[in-house]
N, C-alpha and C positions, 0 to 999 in steps of 0.2 A: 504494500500500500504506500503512495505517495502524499508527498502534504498536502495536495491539492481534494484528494481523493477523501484523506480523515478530516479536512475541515467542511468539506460537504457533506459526512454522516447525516442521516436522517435525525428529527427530532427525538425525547428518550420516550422508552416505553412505556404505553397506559401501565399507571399507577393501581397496583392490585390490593386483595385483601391481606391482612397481616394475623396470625392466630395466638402470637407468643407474648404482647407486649400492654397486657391487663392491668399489672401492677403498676406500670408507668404509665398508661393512659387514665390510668384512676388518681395517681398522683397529677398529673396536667390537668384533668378535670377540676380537681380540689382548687387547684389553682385559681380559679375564678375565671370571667370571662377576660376572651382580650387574648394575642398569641403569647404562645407559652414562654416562649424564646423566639430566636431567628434563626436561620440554616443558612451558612457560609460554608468557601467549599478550601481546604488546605492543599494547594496547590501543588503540592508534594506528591497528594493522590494522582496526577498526570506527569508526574517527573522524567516518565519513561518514554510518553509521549515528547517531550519538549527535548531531552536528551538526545531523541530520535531525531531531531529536526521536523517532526512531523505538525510541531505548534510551538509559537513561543510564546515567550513571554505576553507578547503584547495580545496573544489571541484569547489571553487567556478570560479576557471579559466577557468575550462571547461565547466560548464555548462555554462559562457557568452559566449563562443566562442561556444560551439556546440552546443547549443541548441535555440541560438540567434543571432548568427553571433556577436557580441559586440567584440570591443575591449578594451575598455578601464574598468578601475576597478575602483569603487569608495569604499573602505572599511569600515567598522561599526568595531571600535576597542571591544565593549561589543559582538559580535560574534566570538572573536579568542578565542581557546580552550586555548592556552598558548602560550604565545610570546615571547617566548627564542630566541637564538642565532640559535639551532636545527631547531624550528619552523619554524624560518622565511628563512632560506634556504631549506624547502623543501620547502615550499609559490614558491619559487624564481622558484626552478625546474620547478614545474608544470607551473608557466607563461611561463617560457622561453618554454615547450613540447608546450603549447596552443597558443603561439604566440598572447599572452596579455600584457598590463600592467598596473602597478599601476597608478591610478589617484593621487588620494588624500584617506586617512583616516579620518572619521567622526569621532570625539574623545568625548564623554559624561564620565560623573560620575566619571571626575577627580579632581573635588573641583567646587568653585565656583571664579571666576576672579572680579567680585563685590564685596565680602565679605567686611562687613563694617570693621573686623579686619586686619590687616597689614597684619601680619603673616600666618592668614589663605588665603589673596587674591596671596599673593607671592607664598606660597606652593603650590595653585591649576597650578600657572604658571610653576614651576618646577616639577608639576608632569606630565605636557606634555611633558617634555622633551625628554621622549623613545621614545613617538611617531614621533617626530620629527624625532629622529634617527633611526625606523625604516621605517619612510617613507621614508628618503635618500635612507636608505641599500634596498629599494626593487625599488627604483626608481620614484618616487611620485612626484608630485610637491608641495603641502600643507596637511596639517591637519586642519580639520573644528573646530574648538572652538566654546565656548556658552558663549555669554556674560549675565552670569544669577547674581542676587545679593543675592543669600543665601537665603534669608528672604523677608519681605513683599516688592512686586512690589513698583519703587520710583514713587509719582504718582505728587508730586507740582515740580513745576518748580528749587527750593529750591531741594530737594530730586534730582531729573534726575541730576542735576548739581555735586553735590556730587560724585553718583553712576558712571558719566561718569569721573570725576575726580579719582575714584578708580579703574577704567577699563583701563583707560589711562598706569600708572603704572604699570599690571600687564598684561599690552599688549605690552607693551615696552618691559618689562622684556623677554617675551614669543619669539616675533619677534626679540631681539638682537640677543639669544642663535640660533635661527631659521635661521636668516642672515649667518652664521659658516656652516651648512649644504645645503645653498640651498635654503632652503623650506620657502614654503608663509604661514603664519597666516592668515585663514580666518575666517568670520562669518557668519551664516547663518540665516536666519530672525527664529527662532525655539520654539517660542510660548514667550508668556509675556512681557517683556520688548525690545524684540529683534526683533518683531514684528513690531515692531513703527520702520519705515524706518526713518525719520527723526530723529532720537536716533540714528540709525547706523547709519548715515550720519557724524552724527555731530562728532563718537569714529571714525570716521573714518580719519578727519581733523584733530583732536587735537591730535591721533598717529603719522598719516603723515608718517609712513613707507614706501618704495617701497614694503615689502616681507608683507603686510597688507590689508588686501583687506574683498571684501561681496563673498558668495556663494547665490544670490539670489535663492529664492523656491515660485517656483510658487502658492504654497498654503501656509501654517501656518501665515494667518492671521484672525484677529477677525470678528466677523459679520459687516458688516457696513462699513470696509475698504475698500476702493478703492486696489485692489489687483495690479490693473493693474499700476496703478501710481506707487505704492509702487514700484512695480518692475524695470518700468523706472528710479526712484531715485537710488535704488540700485546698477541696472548696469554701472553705471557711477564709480565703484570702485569691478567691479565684475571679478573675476578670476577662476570662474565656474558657471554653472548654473545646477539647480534640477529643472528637467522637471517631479513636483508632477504633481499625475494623478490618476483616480478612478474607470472611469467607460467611456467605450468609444458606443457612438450610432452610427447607420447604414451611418452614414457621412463621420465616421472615428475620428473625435474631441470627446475630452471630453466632456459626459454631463456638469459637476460642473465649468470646468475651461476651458474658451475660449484659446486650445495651441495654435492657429490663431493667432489670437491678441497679444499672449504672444512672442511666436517666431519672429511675427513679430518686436516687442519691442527689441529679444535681436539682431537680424541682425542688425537694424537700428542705435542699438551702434556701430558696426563696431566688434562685439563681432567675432572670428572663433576658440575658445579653444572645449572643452567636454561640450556636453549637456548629462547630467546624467539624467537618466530614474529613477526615482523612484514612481512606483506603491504602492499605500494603498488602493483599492479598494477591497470590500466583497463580491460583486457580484459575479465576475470573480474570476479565481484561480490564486494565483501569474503566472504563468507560461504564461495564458491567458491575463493576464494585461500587460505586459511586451510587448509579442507580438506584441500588438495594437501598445502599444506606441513605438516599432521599426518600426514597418509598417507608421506609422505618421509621423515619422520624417524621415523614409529611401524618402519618398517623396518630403524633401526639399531639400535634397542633391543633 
């Protein structure tokens, strides 16, 4: 298939029934009237497509609105071809023709904000800074940040203390410049030490920000974790949620990840911002994983 070929795809498929998803439809009801939340799509979920060359960045307006109905945009800064001043107003064009918008920007491989060095943990914080400002300029409400420590995971108590004493610092630094635009620093649970909710918990007290917060994600934890706790803890400082997901059976839910139980988890915070879709499943074809999981959740709305 060519680029040409996958941006003319047909519209997505009629929207079916769902038999698995009671206890979260009954929490969304409780909720009163009015939508429950909003459904944004994590850009991440077509990575494969846009690595292919088969869509870029810039198509990416369209193809959540028309080929998903999605409104909302969650962006993957390591997918923008160049991020000029040029770029990012034709970005703006095409939201504004598609009648989308920016969520938030998921920001990787800008340094490390642990870094046992001074200099290298402060640099990683001012090198978010574009992305702060072109989340402003496109309309955004955060950039997702990694709380990663450079080097070997802190594993004594001794160590995490430290590592959270040098995230503090250069989460401050991040959310000061951040507070000037607007826009929320967040974190998302994204493998290793960030994982451990109670780790996020704890950079998340001793920042103490308003413009600081979690993006919980319903997967990227280790074997053995209680997923579902974790994510209960998290929402209790959450300013979006990544609705991971892999592989959906004849019920409508995830095989791997109960979204029942999860959805239900983030209503009963009181949570109504963007549930971001983001598919990692090999099964199904981005296109087809996506689907699912708008069909899954157009059903709690």
């Amino acid at each position: 298939m060519n680029r040409r070929q996958f941006l003319a795809q047909a519209a997505p498929a009629a929207l079916g029934p769902l038999t698995a998803v009671r206890a979260a439809a009954q929490a969304a009801k409780a909720a009163g009237p009015g939508p429950k939340f909003r459904i944004s799509l994590a850009q991440w979920s077509v990575h494969k497509a846009i690595r292919s060359r088969l869509m870029t960045n810039l198509d990416f307006p369209r193809i959540a609105r028309e080929q998903f109905g999605i409104e909302g945009l969650e962006f993957v800064n390591t997918l923008w071809e160049s991020p000029t001043a040029g770029y990012v107003q034709r970005l703006k064009v095409n939201m504004n023709a598609t009648g989308t918008k920016a969520v938030l920007i998921m920001c990787d491989d800008e340094g490390y904000m642990g870094a046992v060095d001074k200099a290298e943990r402060l640099r990683a914080a001012d090198n978010h800074r574009k992305w702060v400002d072109i989340t402003a300029e496109i309309g955004g409400h955060a950039i997702r940040t990694n709380m990663y420590p450079g080097r070997a995971e802190p594993r004594t108590p001794a160590e995490v203390d430290a590592f959270l004493g040098r995230c503090e610092e250069s989460f401050h630094r991040l959310c000061e410049y951040a507070k000037g635009a607007a826009v929320n620093v967040i974190i998302e649970n994204h493998g290793g030490i960030s994982s451990d909710a109670d780790v996020v918990v704890r950079l998340m007290n001793q920042v103490n920000r308003p413009n600081f917060g979690t993006l919980p994600d319903f997967g990227n934890f280790p074997p053995g974790v209680d997923k579902y706790e974790a994510v209960r803890k998290l929402m209790a400082f959450a300013k979006g949620v990544s609705l991971k997901c892999f592989q959906f059976g004849p019920d409508g839910n995830d095989t791997t990840i109960d979204l029942a139980r999860m959805m239900k988890i983030v209503l009963d915070h009181g949570y109504r911002g963007y549930v971001g879709i983001e598919f990692e499943g090999e099964k199904s074809s981005e296109f087809e994983g996506i689907q699912s999981a708008k069909r899954f959740l157009d059903r709690l709305l």
